[in-house]
C-alpha positions as semicolon CSV with decimal commas, in nm:
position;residue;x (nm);y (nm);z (nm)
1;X;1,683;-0,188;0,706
2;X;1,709;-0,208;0,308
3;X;1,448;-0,341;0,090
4;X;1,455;-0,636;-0,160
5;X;1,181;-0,671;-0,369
6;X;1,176;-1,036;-0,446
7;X;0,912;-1,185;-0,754
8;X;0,813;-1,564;-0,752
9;X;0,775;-1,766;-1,094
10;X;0,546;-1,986;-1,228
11;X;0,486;-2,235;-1,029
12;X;0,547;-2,078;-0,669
13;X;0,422;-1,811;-0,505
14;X;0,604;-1,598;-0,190
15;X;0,658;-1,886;0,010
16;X;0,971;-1,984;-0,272
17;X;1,172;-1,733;-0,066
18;X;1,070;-1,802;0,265
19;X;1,438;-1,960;0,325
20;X;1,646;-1,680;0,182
21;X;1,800;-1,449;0,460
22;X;1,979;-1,150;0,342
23;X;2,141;-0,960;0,658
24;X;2,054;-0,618;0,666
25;X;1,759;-0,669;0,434
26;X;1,367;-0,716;0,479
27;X;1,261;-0,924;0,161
28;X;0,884;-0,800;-0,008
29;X;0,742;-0,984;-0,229
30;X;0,577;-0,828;-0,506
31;X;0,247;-1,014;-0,551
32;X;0,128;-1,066;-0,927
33;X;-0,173;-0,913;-1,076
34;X;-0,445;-1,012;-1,311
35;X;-0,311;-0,925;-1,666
36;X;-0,558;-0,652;-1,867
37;X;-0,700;-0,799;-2,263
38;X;-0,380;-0,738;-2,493
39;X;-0,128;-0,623;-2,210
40;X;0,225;-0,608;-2,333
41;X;0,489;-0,760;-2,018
42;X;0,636;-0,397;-2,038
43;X;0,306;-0,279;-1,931
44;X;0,234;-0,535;-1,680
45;X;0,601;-0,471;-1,560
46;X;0,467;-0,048;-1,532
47;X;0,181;-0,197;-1,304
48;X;0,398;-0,377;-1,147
49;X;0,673;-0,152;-1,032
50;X;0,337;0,107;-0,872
51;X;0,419;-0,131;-0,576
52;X;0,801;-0,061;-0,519
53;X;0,856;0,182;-0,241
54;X;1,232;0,248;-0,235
55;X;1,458;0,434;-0,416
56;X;1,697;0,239;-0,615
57;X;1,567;-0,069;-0,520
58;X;1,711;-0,437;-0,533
59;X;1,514;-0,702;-0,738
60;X;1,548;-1,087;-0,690
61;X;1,350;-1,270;-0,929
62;X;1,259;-1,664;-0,963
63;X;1,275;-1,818;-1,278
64;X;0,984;-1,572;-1,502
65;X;1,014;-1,371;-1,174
66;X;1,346;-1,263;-1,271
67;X;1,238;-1,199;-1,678
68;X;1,010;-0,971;-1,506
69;X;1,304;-0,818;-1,280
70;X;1,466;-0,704;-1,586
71;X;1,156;-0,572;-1,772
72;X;1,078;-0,378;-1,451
73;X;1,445;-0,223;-1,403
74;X;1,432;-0,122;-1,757
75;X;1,166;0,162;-1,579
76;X;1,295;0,219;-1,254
77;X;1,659;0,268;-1,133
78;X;1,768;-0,025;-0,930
79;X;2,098;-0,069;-0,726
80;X;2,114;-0,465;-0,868
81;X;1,921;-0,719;-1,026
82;X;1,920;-1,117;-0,883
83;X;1,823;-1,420;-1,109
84;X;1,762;-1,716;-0,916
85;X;1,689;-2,014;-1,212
86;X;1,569;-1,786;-1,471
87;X;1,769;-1,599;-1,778
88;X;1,881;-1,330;-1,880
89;X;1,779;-1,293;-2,251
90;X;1,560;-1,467;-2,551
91;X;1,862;-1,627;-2,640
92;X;1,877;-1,855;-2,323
93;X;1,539;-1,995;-2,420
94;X;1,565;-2,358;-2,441
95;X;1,494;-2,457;-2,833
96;X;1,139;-2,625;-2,703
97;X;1,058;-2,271;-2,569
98;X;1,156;-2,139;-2,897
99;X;0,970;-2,332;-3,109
100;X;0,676;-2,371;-2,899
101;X;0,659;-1,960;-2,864
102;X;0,718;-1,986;-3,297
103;X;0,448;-2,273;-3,359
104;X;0,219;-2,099;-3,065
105;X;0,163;-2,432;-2,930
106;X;0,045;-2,250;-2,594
107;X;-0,226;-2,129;-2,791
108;X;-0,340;-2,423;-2,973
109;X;-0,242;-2,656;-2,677
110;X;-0,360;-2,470;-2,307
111;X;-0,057;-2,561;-2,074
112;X;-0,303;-2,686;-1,790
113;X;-0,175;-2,908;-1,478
114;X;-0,393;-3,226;-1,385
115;X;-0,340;-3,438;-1,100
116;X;-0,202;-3,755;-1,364
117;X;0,091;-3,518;-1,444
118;X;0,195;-3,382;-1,133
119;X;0,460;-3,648;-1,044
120;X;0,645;-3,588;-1,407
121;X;0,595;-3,166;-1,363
122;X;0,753;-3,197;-1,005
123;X;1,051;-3,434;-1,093
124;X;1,102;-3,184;-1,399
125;X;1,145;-2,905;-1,164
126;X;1,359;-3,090;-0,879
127;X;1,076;-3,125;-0,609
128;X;1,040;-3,416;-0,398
129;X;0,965;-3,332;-0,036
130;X;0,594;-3,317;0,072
131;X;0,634;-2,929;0,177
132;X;0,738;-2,847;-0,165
133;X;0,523;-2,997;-0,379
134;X;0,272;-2,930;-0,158
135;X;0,289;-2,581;-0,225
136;X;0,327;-2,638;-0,609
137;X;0,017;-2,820;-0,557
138;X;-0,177;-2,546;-0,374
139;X;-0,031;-2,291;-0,676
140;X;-0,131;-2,459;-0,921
141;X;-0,483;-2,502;-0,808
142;X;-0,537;-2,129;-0,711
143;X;-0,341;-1,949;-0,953
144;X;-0,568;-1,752;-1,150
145;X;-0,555;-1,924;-1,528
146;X;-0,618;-1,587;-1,722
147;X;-0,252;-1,539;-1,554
148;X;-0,117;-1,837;-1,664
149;X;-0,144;-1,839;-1,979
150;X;-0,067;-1,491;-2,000
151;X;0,229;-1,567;-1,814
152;X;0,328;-1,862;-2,044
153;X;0,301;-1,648;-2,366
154;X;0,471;-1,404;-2,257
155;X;0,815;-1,668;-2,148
156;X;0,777;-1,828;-2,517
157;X;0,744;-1,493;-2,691
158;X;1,003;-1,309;-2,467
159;X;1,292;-1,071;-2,705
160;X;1,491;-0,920;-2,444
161;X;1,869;-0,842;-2,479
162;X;1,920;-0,565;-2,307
163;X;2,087;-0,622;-1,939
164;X;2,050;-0,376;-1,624
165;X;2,399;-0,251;-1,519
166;X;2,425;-0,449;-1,231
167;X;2,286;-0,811;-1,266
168;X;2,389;-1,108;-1,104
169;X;2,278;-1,466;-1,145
170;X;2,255;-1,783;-0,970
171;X;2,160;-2,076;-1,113
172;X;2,193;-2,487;-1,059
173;X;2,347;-2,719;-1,311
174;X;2,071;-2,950;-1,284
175;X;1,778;-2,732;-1,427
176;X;1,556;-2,897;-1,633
177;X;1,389;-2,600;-1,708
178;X;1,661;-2,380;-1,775
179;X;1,948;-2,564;-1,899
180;X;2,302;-2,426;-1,748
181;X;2,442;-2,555;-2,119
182;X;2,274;-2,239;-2,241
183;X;2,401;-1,968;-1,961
184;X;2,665;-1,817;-1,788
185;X;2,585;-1,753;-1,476
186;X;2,793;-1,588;-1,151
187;X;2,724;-1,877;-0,910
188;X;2,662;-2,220;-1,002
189;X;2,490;-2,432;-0,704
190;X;2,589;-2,826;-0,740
191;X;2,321;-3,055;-0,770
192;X;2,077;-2,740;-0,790
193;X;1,744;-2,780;-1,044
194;X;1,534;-2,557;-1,111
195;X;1,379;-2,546;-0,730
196;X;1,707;-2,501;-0,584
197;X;1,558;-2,139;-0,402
198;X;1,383;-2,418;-0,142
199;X;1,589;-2,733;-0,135
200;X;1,956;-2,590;-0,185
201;X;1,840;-2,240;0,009
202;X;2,150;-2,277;0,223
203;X;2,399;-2,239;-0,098
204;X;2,178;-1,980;-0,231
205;X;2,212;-1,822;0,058
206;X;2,588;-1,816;0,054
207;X;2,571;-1,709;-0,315
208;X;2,354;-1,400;-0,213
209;X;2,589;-1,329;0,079
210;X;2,883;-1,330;-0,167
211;X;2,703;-1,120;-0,388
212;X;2,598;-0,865;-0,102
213;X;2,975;-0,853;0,026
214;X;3,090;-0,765;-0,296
């Protein structure tokens, strides 16, 4: 059985793609580590990619999960690179990104989650059954924060253009997060925001299948 080495985003952790099925695949999550003073997300992406077994391996990444999917294939020779809600370049940063990331808001302003804000942060990112924000919930209160706001730098300050050979995306036009406006991606799930991997996981998984029978 092949290997896809799948990478969760900010606010989820392995569980995101516990309703994907792939036939003929075993899906391993790559679990994220605590980032070292001053690490760069090419070097985190070096650390990273230690855990990846197979040769020419296939990524699937969630939303910063698949910004990391391309820094990581820009090291290690992959057979094909998934984006499930995320982008594919600094160009596909919504302007709030973009000027947060210029204005380093981040830094003057910690992004932290309180329990006030939850309802606003999970209608933002299309969650609304008690499973799902459930687990949002539980992420958000174990996630180490030295990651976080690593993590959330790194998204704002993010230059990438380059693209791996083979890269296909999947996105839904209702992401709040990611804005379809901006992209152009393969697959477009109806209805899907920017949670889709959980509550539409039966079109994603017909996206994946068409992508796999290609």
């Amino acid at each position: 059985m092949k290997t896809i080495y799948c990478i969760s985003g900010l606010g989820a952790d392995e569980r995101a793609f516990s309703r994907l099925k792939v036939a003929g695949y075993e899906l391993i999550c790559l679990p994220w580590l605590t980032p070292l003073p001053g690490e760069t997300i090419a070097g985190y992406a070096l650390r990273m990619s230690k855990a990846i077994k197979a040769e020419n391996p296939v990524l699937m990444g969630l939303s910063f999960g698949g910004m990391m999917s391309i820094e990581i294939a820009k090291l290690v020779p992959v057979e094909k690179v998934i984006l499930i809600s995320s982008i594919q370049s600094h160009k596909q940063l919504p302007r709030w990104m973009k000027t947060a990331g210029i204005l380093r808001l981040n830094r003057i302003f910690p992004m932290r989650s309180y329990k006030i804000t939850e309802p606003i942060q999970n209608r933002f990112i299309g969650i609304s059954q008690p499973d799902e924000i459930e687990m949002v919930r539980a992420y958000r209160k174990n996630a180490p924060q030295v990651y976080m706001d690593w993590a959330i730098n790194e998204v704002l300050k993010w230059r990438n253009d380059w693209q791996p050979p083979k890269i296909f995306h999947v996105h839904g036009d209702a992401d709040n997060i990611f804005p379809i406006r901006k992209l152009t991606p393969d697959y477009i799930i109806k209805g899907g925001g920017h949670f889709m991997i959980m509550n539409k996981a039966a079109e994603v998984n017909n996206a994946l299948h068409q992508i796999f029978a290609s």
